[in-house]
C-alpha positions in Angstrom: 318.3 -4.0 248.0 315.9 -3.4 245.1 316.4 -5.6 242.1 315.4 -5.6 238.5 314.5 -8.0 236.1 316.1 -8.2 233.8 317.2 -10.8 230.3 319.9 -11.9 227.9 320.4 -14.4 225.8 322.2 -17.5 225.7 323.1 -19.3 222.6 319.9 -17.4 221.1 317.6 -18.3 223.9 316.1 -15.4 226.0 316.7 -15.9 229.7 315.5 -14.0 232.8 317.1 -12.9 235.3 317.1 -10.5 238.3 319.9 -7.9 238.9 320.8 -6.3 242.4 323.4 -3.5 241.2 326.1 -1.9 243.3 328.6 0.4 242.8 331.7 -1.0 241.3 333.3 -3.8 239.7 332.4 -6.7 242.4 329.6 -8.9 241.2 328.4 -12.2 241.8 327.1 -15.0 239.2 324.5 -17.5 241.3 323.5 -20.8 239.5 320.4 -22.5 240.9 320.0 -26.4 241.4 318.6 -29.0 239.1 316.0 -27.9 236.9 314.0 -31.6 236.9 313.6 -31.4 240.7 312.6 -27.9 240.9 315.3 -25.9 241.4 315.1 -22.4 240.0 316.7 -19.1 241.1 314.0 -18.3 244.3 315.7 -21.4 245.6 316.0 -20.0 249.4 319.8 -21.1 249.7 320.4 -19.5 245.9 318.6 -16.2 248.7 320.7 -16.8 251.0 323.7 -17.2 248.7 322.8 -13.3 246.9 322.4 -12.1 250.5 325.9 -13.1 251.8 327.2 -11.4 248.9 325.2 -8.5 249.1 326.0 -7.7 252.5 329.8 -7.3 251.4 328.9 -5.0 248.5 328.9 -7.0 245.6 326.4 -6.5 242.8 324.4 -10.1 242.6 323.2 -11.5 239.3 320.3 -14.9 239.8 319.1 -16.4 237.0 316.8 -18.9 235.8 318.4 -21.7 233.4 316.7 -22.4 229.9 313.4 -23.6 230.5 313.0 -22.3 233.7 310.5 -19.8 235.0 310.6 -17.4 231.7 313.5 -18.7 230.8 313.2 -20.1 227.4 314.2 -23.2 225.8 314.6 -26.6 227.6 316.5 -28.5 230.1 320.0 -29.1 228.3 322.2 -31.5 230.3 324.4 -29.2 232.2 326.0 -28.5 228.2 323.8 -25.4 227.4 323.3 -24.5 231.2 326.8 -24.1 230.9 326.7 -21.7 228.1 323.5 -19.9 229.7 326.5 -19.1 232.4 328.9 -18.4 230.3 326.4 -16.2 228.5 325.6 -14.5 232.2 329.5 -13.9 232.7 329.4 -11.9 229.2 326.2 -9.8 229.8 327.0 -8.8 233.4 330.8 -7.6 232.0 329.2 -5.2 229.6 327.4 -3.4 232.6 331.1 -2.9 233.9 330.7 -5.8 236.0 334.2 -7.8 235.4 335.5 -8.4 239.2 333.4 -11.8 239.0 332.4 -14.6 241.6 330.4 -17.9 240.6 328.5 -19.2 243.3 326.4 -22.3 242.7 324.2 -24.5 244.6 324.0 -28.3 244.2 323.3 -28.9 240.3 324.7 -25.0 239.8 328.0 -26.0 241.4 328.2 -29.1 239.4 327.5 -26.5 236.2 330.4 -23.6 237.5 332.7 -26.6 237.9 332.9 -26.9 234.1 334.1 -23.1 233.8 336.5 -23.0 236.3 338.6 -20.7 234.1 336.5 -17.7 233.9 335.9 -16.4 237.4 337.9 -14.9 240.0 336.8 -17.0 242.6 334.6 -20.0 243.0 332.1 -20.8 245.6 330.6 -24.1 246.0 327.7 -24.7 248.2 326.9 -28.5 248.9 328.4 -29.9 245.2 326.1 -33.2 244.2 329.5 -35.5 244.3 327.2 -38.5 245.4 324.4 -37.9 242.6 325.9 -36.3 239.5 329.4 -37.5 237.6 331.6 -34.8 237.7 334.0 -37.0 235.8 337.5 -37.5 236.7 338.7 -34.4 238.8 340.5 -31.8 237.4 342.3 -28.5 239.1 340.1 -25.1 239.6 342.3 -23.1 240.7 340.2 -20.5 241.7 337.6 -22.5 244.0 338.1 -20.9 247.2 335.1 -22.3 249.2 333.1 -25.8 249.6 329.9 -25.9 252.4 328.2 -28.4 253.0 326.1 -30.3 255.8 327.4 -33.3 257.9 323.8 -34.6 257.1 323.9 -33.9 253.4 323.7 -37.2 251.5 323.7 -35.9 248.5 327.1 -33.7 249.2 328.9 -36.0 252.1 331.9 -34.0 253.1 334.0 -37.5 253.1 333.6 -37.2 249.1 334.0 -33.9 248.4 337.2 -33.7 250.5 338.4 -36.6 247.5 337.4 -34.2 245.0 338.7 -31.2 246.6 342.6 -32.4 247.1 342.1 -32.3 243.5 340.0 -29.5 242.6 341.9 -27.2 244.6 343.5 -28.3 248.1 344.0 -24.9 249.1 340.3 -24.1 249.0 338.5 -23.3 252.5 336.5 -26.8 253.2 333.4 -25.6 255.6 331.0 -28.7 256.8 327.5 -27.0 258.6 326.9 -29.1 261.8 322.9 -30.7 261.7 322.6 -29.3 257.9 321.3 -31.4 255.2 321.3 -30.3 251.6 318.3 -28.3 252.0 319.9 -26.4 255.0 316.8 -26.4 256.3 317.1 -23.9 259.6 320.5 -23.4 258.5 320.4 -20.6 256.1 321.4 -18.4 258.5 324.6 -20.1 259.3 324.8 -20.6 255.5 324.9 -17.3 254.6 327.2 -15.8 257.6 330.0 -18.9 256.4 329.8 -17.3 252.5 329.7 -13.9 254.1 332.7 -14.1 256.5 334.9 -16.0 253.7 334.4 -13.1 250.7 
């Protein structure tokens, strides 16, 4: 499916962003990983991510965090990335978009963690537990998905399944066989998990 470029702006900051529009309320939010190391929304597991939800007719929203790509401003902490999403939620429900997901990657689901409260349902795909705090954890009720690789080091499923008794215990726990936080010939797999659980 065809998407547009499009922007909006987050705590007066003009970000970009591209939009893949289908009929109906259904959308999708995608937060990309860590800015310093790279991480933007062309990330191919952010891809891979927009496709799963794409195939099950949701509208898909990527963008690029302040100071990313054309994004303007500068890296912020996780404290204005979190109000660049925020600021994504708002935009995309004035296009009649209000049926929402968040979907994050590494440093994106570390960001969506923080705003638990305003989606309908949470997916996390390999959450940085061994590399960022995520402070002491606290319910999200409406985290329905965690994936991550046996290989990943940077999102070992022995520490996310600490987090997620907390998080939200009822939430579908999916560890990739061979996968490492790059899912790296794993996409695939990747995308057909997110797909089959939405």
């Amino acid at each position: 499916m065809l998407e547009d470029v499009i922007y909006f702006t987050s705590d007066g900051l003009r970000l970009a962003g591209a939009l893949a529009r289908t009929a109906g309320s259904r959308g999708v939010i995608i937060a990309h990983p860590h800015p310093l190391y790279g991480g933007d929304m062309d990330n191919p597991v952010v891809l891979a991510i927009q496709q799963a939800y794409l195939h099950q007719g949701f509208s898909t929203l990527r963008f690029n965090f302040r100071g990313v790509g054309a994004s303007a401003g500068r890296f912020d902490n996780g404290v204005g990335e979190r109000a660049d999403v925020q600021a994504a939620l708002t935009w995309a429900a004035g296009l009649g978009i209000t049926d929402i997901d968040l979907a994050g990657y590494s440093f994106g689901a570390w960001v969506n963690a923080g705003l638990g409260a305003s989606c309908r349902r949470m997916v996390m795909v390999s959450p940085p537990v061994a590399f960022m705090n995520f402070g002491p954890p606290v319910a999200i009720k409406c985290l329905s998905l965690i994936v991550t690789g046996d290989r990943d080091e940077i999102a070992p499923p022995a520490m996310i399944a600490g987090y997620r008794s907390a998080w939200n215990p009822t939430a579908a726990f999916e560890v990739i066989p061979g996968a490492d936080h790059f899912y790296t010939g794993f996409l695939k797999i990747l995308e057909d998990h997110i797909a089959a659980h939405i």
